[in-house]
Short mmCIF file of the C-alpha atoms (twelve columns), coordinates in Angstrom:
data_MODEL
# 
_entry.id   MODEL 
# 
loop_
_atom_site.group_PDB 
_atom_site.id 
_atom_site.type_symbol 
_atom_site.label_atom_id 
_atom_site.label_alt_id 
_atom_site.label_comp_id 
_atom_site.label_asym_id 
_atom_site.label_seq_id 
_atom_site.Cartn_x 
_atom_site.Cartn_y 
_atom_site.Cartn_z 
_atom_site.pdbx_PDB_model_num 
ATOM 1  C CA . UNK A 1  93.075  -22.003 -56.705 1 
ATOM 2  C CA . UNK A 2  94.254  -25.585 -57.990 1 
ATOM 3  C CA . UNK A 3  97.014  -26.507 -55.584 1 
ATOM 4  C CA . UNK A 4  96.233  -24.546 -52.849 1 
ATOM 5  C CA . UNK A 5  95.789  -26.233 -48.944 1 
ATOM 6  C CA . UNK A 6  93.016  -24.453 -47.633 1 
ATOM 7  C CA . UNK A 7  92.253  -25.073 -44.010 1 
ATOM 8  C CA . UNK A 8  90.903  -28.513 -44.131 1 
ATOM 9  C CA . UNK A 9  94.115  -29.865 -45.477 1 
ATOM 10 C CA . UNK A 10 96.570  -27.917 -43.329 1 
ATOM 11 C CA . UNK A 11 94.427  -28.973 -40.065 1 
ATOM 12 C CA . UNK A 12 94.542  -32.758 -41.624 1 
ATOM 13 C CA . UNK A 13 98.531  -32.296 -42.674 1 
ATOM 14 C CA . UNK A 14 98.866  -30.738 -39.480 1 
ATOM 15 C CA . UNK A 15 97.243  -34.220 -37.444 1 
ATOM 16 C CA . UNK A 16 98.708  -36.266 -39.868 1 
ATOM 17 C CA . UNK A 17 102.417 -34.850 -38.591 1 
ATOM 18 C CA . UNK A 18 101.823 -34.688 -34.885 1 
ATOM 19 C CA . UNK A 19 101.321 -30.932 -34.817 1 
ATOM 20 C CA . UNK A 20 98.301  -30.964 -32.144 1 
ATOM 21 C CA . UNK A 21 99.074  -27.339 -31.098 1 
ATOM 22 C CA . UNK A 22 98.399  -26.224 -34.705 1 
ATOM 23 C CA . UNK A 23 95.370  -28.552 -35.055 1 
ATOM 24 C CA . UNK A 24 93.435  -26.188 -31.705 1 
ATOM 25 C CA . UNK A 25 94.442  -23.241 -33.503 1 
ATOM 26 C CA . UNK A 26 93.171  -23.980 -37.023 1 
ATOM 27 C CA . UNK A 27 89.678  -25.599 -34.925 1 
ATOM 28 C CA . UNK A 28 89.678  -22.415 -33.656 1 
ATOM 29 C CA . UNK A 29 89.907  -20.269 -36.410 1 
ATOM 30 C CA . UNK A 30 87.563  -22.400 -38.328 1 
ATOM 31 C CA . UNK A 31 85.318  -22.058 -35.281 1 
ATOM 32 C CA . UNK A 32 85.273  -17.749 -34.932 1 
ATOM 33 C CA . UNK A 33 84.787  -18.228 -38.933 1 
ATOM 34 C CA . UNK A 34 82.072  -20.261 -38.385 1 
ATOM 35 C CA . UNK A 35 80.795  -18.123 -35.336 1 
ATOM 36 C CA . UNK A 36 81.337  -14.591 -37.848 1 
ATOM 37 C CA . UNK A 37 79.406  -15.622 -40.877 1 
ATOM 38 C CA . UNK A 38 76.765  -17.092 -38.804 1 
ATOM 39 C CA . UNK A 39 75.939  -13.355 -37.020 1 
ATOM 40 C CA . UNK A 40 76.399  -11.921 -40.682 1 
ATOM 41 C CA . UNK A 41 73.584  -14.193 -41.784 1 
ATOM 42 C CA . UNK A 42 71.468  -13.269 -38.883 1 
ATOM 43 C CA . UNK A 43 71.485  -10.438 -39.375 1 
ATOM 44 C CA . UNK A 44 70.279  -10.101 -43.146 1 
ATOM 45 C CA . UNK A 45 68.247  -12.033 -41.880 1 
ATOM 46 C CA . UNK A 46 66.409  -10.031 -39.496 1 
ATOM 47 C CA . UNK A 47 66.199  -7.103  -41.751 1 
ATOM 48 C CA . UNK A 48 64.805  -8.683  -44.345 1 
ATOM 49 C CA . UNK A 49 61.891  -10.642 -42.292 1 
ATOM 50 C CA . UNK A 50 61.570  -6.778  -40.956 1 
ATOM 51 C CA . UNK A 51 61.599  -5.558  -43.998 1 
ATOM 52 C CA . UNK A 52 58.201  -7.778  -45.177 1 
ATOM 53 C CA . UNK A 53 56.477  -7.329  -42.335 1 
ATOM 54 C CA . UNK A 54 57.429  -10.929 -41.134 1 
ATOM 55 C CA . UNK A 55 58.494  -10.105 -37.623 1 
ATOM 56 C CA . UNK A 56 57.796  -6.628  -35.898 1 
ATOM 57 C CA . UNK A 57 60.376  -4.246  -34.741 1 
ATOM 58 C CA . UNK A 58 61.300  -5.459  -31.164 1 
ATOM 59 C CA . UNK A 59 62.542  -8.961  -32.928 1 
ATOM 60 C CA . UNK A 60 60.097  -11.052 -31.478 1 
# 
């Protein structure tokens, strides 16, 4: 991956240039990314604590 802009750069190349417009968009993407893997984690999670008996099966 050497040579490759991931997000960070483009949203940083993007400010750098003036390009505001595509700075909110890439926030935002990083943001649902952010908001995705967060749920996925939560998930696992909650079945594993369920799993070992750390939690019962309403959640709480």
């Amino acid at each position: 991956m050497a040579g490759q802009v991931g997000l960070g750069g483009r949203t940083e190349n993007a400010h750098t240039e003036g390009y505001f417009a595509v700075v909110a968009a890439l926030v935002i993407v990083i943001i649902s990314a952010g908001i995705v893997v967060n749920t996925g984690f939560n998930r696992i999670d909650l079945a594993v604590r369920r799993r070992y008996g750390l939690i019962d099966a309403s959640g709480r």
